[in-house]
C-alpha positions as a printed Julia matrix, in Angstrom:
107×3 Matrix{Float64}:
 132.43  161.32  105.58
 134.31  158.63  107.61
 132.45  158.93  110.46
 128.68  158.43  108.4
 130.37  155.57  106.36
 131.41  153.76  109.42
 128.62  154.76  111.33
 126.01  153.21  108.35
 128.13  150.14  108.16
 128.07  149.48  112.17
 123.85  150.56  112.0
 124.83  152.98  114.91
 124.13  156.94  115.08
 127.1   159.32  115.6
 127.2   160.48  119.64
 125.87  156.91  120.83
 128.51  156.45  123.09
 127.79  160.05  124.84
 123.87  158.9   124.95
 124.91  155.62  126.52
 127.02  157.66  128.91
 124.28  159.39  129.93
 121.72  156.36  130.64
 124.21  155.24  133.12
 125.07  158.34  134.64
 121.64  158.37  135.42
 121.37  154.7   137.03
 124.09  155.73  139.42
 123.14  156.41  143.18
 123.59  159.22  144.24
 122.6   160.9   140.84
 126.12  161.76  138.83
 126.05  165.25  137.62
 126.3   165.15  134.1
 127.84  167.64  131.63
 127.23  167.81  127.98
 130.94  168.66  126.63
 133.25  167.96  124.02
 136.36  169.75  122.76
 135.98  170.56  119.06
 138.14  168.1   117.23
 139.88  171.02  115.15
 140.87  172.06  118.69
 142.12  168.38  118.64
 144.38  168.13  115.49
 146.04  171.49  115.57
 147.51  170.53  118.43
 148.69  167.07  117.17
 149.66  168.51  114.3
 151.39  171.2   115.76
 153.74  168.9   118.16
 154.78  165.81  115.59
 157.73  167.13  113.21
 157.27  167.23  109.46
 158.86  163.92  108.51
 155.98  162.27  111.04
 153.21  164.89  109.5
 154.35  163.17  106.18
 154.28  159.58  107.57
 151.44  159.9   109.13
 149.46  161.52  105.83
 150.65  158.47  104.17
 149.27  156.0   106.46
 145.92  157.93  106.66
 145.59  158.03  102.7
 146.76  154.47  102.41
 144.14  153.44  105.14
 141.54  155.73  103.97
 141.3   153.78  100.25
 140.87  150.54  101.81
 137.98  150.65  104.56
 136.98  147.6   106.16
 133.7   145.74  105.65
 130.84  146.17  107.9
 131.35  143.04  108.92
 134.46  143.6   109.68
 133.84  146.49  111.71
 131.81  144.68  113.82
 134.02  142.12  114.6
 136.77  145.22  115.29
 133.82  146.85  117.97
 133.56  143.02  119.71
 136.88  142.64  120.48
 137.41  146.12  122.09
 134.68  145.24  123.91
 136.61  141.81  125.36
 139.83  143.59  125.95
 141.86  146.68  125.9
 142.48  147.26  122.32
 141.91  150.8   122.57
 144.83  151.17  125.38
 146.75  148.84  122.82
 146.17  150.97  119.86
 147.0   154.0   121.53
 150.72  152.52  122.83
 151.1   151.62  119.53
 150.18  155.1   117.56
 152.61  157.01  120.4
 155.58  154.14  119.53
 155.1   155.44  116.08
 154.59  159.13  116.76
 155.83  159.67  120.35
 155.4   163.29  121.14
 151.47  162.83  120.46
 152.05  161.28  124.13
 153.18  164.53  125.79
 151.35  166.46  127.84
């Protein structure tokens, strides 16, 4: 559901990024090999889940509920995709997540 409701309000299909991926791979010379893989995001989350302790499972339900119930506008969302595009949000974003829940940063 959150993926299709963000994906409607950025006008942008689901997998783009792995489609844009590809396009380049094949502008590259010599030709990059390109493989078609993903690990299955259950795969993902059990083992998140599995390595935070229950008061952080509880916090972090929280913030996903509280987050969840207040979605951002598609205009907003676009203005959220621009700046990662200018800078290194997503490198921010992730130091920020592992402050709050540090073993998702183990190995």
């Amino acid at each position: 559901y959150f993926l299709a409701s963000v994906s409607a309000k950025l006008e942008v299909s689901p997998g783009m990024e792995f489609r844009a991926a590809y396009e380049e791979a094949k502008l590259l010379v010599p030709k990059a090999q390109v493989k078609l893989i993903d690990r299955p995001v259950s795969i993902t989350i059990a083992r998140m889940w599995a390595a935070i302790s229950t008061w952080d499972k509880l916090k972090l339900c929280g913030t996903l509920v509280r987050d969840s119930l207040s979605l951002p506008t598609g205009e907003d969302l676009n203005e959220m995709v621009e700046s990662l595009k200018h800078s290194d949000a997503m490198t921010d974003a992730i130091l920020q997540f592992g402050a709050k829940y540090p073993l998702l940063l183990e190995p």
